[in-house]
C-alpha positions as CSV (number, residue, x, y, z in Angstrom):
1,X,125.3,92.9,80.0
2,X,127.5,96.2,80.9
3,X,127.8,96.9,77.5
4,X,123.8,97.0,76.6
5,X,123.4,99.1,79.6
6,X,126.1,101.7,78.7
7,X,124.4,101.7,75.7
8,X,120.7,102.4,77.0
9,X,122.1,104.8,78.9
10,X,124.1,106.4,76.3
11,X,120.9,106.6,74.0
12,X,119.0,108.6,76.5
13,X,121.3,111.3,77.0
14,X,122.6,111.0,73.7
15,X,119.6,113.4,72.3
16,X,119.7,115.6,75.5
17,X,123.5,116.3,74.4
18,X,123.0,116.6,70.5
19,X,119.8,119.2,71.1
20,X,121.3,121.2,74.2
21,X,121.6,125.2,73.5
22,X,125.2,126.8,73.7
23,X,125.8,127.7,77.3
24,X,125.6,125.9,80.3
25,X,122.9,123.6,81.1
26,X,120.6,125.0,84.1
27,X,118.8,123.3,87.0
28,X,115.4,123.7,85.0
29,X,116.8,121.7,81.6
30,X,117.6,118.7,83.7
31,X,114.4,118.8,85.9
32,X,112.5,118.8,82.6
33,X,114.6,116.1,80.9
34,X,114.3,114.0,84.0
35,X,110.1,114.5,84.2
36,X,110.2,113.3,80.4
37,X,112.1,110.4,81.1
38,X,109.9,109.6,84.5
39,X,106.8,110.1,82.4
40,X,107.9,108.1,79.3
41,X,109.5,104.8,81.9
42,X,105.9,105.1,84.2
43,X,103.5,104.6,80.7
44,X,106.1,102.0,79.2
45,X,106.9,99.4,82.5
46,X,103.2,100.3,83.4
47,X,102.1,98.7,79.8
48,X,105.0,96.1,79.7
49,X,103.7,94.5,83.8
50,X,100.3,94.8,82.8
51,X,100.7,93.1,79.9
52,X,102.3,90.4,81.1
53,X,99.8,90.6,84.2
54,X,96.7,90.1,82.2
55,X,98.9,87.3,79.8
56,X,99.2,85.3,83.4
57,X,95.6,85.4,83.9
58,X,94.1,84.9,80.9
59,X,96.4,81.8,80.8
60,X,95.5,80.6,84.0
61,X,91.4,81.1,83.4
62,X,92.1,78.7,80.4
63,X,93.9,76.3,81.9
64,X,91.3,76.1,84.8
65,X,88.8,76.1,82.2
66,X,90.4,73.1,80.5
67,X,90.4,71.2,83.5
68,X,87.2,71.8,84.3
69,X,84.9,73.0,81.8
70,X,81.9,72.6,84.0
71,X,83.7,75.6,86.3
72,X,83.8,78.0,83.2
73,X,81.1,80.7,84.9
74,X,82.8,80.5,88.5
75,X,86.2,81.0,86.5
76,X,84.9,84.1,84.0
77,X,84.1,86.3,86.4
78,X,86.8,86.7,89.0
79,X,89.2,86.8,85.7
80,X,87.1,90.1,84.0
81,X,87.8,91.2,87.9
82,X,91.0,90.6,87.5
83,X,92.3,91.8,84.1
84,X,89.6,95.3,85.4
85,X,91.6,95.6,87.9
86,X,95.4,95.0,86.1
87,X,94.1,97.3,83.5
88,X,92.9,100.2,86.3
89,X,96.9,100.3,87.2
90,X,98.0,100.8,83.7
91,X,95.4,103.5,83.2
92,X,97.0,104.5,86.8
93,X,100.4,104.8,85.6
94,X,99.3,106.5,82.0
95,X,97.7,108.9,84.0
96,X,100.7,110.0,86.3
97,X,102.7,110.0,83.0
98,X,100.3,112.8,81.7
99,X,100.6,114.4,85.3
100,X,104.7,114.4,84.9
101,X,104.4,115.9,81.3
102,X,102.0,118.8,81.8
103,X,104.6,119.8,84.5
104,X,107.1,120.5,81.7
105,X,107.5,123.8,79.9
């Protein structure tokens, strides 16, 4: 587990390292490389939890509808709610990502 860790960790500032200028590193670089990497984690774990967010519902509509087919309309429309409202946080989250990456440069 250590070892795919160190390894993430080495691939993110792997590219930082091999595309730095000659010099020292200033307080701005980092700031920027670190509103990258916030923009780029917010969109992906954003997509990854609603994913499996709206996976969840959508598989407990249908097994509530295959208990109980009659219950199909009372079970359709809180799920739409639902997945709306999973899907509002992802657009959320993409939307702070864009915020983080307009702040750069």
């Amino acid at each position: 587990m250590f070892k795919k860790i160190a390894f993430v960790l080495l691939a993110l500032v792997a590219p930082a390292a091999a595309f730095a200028a000659e010099g020292s590193a200033d307080a701005s670089s980092f700031k920027e490389l670190g509103l990258a990497l916030g923009a780029g984690l917010a969109i992906g774990i954003a997509a990854a939890g609603g994913g499996v967010g709206q996976g969840l519902v959508g598989a407990a509509a249908l097994e509530g509808i295959a208990r109980n087919p009659g219950a199909s309309d009372k079970v359709f429309t809180p799920m739409i709610i639902g997945l709306a409202l999973i899907e509002s946080l992802v657009i959320y989250a993409l939307l702070i990502a864009f915020m983080l990456f307009n702040k750069i440069g």
